[in-house]
Each structure stands twice: as C-alpha cells, then as structure tokens.
C-alpha beads as a LAMMPS data file, in Angstrom:
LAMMPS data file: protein, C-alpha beads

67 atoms
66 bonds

1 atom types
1 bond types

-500.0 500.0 xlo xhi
-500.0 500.0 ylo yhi
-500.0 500.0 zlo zhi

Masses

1 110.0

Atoms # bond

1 1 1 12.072 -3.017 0.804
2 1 1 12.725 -5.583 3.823
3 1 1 9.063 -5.755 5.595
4 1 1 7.832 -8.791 8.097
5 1 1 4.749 -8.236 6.183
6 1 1 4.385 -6.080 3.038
7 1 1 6.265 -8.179 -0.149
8 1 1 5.524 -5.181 -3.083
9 1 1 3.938 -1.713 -3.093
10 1 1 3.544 -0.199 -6.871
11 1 1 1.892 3.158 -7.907
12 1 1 0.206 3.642 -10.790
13 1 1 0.491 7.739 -10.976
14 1 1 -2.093 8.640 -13.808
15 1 1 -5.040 6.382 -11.584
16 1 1 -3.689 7.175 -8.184
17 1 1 -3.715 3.331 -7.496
18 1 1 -1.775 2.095 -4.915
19 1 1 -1.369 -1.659 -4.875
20 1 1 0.325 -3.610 -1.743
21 1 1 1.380 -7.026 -1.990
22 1 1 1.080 -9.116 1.508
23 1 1 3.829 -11.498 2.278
24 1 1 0.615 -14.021 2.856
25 1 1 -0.378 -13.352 -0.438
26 1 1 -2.843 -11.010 -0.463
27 1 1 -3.178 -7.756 -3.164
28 1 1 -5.041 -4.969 -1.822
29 1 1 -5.621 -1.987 -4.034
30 1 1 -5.741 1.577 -2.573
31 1 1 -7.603 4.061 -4.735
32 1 1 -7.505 8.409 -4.873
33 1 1 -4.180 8.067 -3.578
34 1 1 -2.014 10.946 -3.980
35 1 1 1.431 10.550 -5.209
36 1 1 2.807 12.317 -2.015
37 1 1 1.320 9.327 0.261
38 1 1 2.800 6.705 -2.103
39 1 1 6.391 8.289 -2.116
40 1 1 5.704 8.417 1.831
41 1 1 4.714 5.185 2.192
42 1 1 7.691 3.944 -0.008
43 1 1 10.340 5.994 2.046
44 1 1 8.576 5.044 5.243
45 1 1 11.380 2.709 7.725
46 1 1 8.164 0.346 8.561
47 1 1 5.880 0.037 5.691
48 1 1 3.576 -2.104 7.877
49 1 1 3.280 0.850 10.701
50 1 1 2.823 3.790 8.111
51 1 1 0.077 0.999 6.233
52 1 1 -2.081 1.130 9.984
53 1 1 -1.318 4.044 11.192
54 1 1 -1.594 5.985 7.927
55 1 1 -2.507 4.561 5.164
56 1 1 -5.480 2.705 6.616
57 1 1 -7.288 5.631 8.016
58 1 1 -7.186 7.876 4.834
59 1 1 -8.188 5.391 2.157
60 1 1 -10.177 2.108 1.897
61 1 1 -8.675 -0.699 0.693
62 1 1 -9.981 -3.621 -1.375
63 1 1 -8.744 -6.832 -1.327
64 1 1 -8.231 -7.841 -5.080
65 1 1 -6.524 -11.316 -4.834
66 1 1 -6.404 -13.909 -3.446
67 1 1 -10.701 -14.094 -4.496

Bonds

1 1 1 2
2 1 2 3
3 1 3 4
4 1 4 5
5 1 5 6
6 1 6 7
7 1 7 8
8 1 8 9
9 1 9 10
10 1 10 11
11 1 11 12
12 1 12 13
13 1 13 14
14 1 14 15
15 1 15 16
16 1 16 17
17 1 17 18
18 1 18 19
19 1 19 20
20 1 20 21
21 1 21 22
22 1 22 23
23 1 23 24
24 1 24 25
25 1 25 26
26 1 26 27
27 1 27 28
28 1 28 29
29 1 29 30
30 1 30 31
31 1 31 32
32 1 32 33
33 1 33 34
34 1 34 35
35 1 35 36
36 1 36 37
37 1 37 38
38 1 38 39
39 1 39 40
40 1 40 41
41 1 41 42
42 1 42 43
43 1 43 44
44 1 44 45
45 1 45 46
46 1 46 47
47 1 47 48
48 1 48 49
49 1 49 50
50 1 50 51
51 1 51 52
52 1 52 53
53 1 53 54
54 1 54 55
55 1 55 56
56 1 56 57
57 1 57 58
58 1 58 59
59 1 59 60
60 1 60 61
61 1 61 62
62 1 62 63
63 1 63 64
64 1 64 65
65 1 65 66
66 1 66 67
C-alpha cells in the first residue's frame, strides 16, 4: 500500500473501526464505518485522495496517538 502519506489502514469488522496510520505518525480512528467503505478505501489507487474526498466527509475522525 505505497502512499506519500497514509503508512497502515486496519478494520476492525465487528466495531466498524477504521484506524489510519499517518506516515508523520499520527493514528486516527474512524468509527460506524461500514465494511464497504473500508474495502473501498483499501482498493482505492490514492488512499490519501479517497481519505479527503471521501472518507473525511462521511465520518469524523479522532486523532488517537500521538496524545
């Protein structure tokens, strides 16, 4: 999963918790996700344009690291 600035997405299925990993460090968790917008997101060719233009708009994240 190459990105200029996403390191790690994981999906926890059973919470519908999206977690992205920031190449700068920074874990922002994504709840009430469905699994259809994580397996988007995943097969997405730009993970950082599907994150804004997507991803950002349906769900609030909060940033869970670095505190």
């Amino acid at each position: 999963m190459p990105s200029s600035v996403i390191a790690h997405i994981s999906y926890q299925a059973e919470k519908e918790a999206l977690t992205v990993v920031f190449n700068s460090g920074e874990v922002y968790l994504y709840e009430k996700v469905p699994e259809k917008i994580y397996k988007e997101f995943n097969a997405a060719v730009s993970k950082g344009k599907y994150l804004n233009h997507k991803l950002k708009k349906l769900f609030t994240g909060k940033k869970i690291a670095p505190l």
